[in-house]
C-alpha positions as CSV (number, residue, x, y, z in Angstrom):
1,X,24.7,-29.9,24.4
2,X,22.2,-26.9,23.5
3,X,18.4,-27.4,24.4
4,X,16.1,-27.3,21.7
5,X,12.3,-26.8,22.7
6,X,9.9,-28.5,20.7
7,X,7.0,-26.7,21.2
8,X,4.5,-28.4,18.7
9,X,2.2,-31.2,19.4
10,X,4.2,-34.2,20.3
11,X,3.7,-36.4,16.4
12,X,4.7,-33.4,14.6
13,X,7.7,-32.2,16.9
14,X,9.2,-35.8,16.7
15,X,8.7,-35.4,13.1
16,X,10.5,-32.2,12.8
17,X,13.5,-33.4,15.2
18,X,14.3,-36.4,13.3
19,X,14.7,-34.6,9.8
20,X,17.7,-32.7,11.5
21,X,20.7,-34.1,10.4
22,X,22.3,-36.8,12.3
23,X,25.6,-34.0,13.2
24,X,23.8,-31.4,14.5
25,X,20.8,-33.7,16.1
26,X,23.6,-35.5,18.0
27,X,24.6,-31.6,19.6
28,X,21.4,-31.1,20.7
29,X,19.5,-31.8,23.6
30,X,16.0,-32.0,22.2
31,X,12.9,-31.1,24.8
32,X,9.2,-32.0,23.9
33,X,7.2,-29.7,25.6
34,X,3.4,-29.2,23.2
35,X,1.8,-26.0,23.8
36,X,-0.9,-27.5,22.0
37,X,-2.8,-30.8,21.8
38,X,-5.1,-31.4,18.8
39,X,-8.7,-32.9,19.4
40,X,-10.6,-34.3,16.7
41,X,-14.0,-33.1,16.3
42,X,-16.5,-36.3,16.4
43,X,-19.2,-35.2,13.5
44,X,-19.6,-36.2,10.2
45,X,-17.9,-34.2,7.5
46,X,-20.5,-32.1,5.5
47,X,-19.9,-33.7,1.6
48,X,-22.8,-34.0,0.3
49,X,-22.6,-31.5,-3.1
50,X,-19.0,-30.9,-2.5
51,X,-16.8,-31.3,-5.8
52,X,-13.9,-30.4,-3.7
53,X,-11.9,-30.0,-0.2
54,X,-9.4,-27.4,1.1
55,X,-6.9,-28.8,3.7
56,X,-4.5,-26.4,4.8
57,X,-2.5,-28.9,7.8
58,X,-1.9,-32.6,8.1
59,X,-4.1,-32.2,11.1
60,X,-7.2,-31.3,9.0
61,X,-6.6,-34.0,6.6
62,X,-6.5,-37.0,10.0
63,X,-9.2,-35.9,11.4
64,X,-11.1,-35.6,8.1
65,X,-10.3,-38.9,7.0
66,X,-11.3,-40.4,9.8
67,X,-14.9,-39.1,9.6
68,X,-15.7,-39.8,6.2
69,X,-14.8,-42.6,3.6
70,X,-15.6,-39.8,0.6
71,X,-12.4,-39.0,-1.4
72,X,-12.9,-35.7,-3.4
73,X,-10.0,-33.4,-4.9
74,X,-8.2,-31.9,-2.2
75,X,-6.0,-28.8,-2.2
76,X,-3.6,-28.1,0.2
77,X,-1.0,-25.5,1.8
78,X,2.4,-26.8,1.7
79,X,3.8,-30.1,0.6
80,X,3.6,-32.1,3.7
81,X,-0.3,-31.9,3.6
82,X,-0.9,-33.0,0.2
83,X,1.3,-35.6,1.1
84,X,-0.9,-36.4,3.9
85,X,-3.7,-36.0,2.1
86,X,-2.5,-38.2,-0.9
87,X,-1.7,-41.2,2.0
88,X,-5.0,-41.3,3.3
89,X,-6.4,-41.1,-0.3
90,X,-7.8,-37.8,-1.6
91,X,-6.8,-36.7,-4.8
92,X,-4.5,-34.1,-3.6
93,X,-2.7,-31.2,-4.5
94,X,-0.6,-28.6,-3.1
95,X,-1.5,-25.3,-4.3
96,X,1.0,-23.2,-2.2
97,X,2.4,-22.4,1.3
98,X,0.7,-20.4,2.8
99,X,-3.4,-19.7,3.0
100,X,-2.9,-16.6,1.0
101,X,-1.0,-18.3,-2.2
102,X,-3.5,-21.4,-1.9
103,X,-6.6,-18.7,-2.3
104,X,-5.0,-16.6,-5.6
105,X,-4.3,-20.2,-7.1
106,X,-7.4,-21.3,-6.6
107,X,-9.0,-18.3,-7.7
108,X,-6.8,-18.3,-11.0
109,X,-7.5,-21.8,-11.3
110,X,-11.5,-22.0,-11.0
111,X,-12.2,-25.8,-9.9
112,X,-15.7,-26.9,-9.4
113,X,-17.4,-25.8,-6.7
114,X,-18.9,-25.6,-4.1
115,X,-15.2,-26.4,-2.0
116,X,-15.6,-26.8,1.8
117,X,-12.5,-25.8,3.9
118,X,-12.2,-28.8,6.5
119,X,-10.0,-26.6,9.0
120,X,-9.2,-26.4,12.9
121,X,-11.3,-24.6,15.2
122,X,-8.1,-21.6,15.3
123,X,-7.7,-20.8,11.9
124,X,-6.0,-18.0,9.8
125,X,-6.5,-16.5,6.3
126,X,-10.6,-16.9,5.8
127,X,-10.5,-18.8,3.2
128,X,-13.9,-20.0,2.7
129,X,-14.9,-16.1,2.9
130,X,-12.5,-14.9,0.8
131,X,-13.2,-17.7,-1.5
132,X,-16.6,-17.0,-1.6
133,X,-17.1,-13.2,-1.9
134,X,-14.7,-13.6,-5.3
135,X,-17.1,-15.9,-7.1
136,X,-15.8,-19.5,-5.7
137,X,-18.3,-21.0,-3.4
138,X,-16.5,-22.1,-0.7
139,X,-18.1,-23.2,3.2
140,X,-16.1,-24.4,6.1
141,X,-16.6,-27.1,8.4
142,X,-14.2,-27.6,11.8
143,X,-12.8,-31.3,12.4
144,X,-10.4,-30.4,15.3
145,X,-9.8,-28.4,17.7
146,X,-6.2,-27.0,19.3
147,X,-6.6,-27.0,23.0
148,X,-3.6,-24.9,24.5
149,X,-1.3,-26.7,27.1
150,X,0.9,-25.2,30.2
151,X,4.9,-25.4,30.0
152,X,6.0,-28.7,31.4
153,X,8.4,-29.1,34.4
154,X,10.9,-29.7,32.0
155,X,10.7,-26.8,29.9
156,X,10.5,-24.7,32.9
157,X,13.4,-25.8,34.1
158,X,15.4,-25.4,30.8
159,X,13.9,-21.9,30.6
160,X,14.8,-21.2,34.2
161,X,18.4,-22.2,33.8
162,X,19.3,-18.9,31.7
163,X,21.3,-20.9,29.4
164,X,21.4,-20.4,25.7
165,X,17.6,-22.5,24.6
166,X,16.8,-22.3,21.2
167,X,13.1,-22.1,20.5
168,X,11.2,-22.7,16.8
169,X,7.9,-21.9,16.9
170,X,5.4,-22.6,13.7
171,X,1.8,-20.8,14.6
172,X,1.1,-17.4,15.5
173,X,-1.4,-18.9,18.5
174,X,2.3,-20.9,19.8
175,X,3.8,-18.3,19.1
176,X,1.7,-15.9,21.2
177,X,0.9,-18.4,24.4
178,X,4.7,-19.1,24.4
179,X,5.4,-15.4,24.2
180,X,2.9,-14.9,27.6
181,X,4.4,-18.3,29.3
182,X,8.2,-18.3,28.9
183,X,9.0,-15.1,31.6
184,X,12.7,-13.9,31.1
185,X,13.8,-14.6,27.6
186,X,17.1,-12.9,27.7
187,X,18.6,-16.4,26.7
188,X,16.7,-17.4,23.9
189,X,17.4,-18.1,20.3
190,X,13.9,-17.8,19.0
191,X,12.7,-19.1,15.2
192,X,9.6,-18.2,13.2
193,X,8.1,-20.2,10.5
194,X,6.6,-16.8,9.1
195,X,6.3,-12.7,9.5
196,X,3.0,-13.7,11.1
197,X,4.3,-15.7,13.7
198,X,7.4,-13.6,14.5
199,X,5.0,-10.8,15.2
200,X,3.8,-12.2,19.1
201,X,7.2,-12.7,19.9
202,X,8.6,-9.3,19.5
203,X,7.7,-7.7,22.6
204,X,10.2,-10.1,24.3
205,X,14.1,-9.3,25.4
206,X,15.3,-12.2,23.5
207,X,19.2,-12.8,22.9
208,X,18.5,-13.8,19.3
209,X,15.5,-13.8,16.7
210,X,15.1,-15.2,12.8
211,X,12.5,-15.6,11.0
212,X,12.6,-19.0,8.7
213,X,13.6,-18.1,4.5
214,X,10.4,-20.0,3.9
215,X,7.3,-21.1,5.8
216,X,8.1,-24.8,5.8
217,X,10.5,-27.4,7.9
218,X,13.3,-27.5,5.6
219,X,13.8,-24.2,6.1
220,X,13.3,-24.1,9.9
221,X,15.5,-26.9,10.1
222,X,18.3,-24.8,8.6
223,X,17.7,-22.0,10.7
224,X,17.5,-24.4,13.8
225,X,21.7,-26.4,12.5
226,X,22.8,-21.9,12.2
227,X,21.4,-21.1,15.5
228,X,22.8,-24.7,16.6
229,X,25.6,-24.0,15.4
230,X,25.9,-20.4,16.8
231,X,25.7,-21.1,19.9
232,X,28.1,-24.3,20.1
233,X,30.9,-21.4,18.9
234,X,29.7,-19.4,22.0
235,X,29.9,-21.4,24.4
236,X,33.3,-22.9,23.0
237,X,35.2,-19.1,22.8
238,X,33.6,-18.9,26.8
239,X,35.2,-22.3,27.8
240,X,39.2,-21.1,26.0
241,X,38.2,-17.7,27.9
């Protein structure tokens, strides 16, 4: 079977591993191993004036919802958070997939304002600056934080083994703890949601290295059942050898 590390936090990588399909999940030996643990930041969310919200993960949205019972328009990055965002009851809307299509949207768009950016404590894009300096008021407000985690035993000793491993990885912070954790990556198959998270990982001697068609899980997934399947044809020409 080839490993597959699942580097995410533990809800989402479980996610992510069960919308494989069933053929290549039952190849693959899947490893949970979070490089990062999110912590909900206790406070009360700031809506008071607001006439809308900006949610750009799932994450944002739970530990949102959880600190306020206000339900203003939302708009989101990608598909997954609106649907989040929709479940717990915002009126939500996906406005792109990635930070930077979400802000020209929402400048082309002009919603009412003031918007407030509910967002982790590690955050890319400014939005709430850029937002702001082109005529939409926009403030920010953290309601978790990502607290970075050590390689388990497990993964170690997958790393270690210098078999073929193959390794997605979705954030640029991940990407770049990963990147200073992993040692010898001569046997890697490494994945990256974007341009922005391939970029830590380029420094490393890695057998193999793709960056995802589109920043969103379909698309890793793909990229994970090629790289799957890639390496099952490797290791099949080395056993007739």
């Amino acid at each position: 079977m080839v490993p597959l590390l699942m580097t995410r936090p533990l809800a989402a990588a479980k996610r992510f591993a069960a919308s494989l399909p069933a053929e290549a999940l039952a190849g693959l030996q899947v490893i949970y191993a979070p490089l990062m643990e999110i912590q909900p930041v206790q406070a009360p969310v700031r809506t008071q004036g607001v006439k809308g919200v900006i949610f750009t993960s799932a994450n944002g949205v739970e530990a949102a919802s959880r600190e306020t019972t206000v339900r203003l328009p939302a708009y989101c990055v990608g598909k997954r958070t609106a649907q989040a965002a929709a479940e717990h009851g915002w009126q939500a809307e996906a406005l792109g997939q990635c930070a930077d299509e979400l802000t020209v949207t929402l400048l082309r768009q002009r919603p009412d304002a003031p918007l407030l950016h509910l967002r982790g404590a590690h955050a890319r894009g400014s939005i709430a600056r850029r937002l702001t300096e082109a005529g939409l008021p926009c403030d920010e407000q953290i309601v978790y934080d990502q607290a970075l985690l050590p390689l388990t035993e497990e993964a170690q000793t997958v790393l270690a083994a210098q078999n073929g491993v193959i390794v997605p990885l979705f954030s640029p912070r991940t990407a770049r703890h990963f990147a200073n954790l992993c040692g010898d990556a001569s046997h890697l198959h490494l994945i990256a949601l974007s341009e922005a998270v391939a970029e830590p990982l380029k420094g490393l001697n890695y057998k193999a290295f793709s960056v995802s068609k589109a920043p969103d899980a379909p698309a890793m997934a793909a990229a994970v059942v090629d790289a799957a399947a890639q390496l099952s044809r490797l290791e099949g020409q080395r056993r007739a050898e």
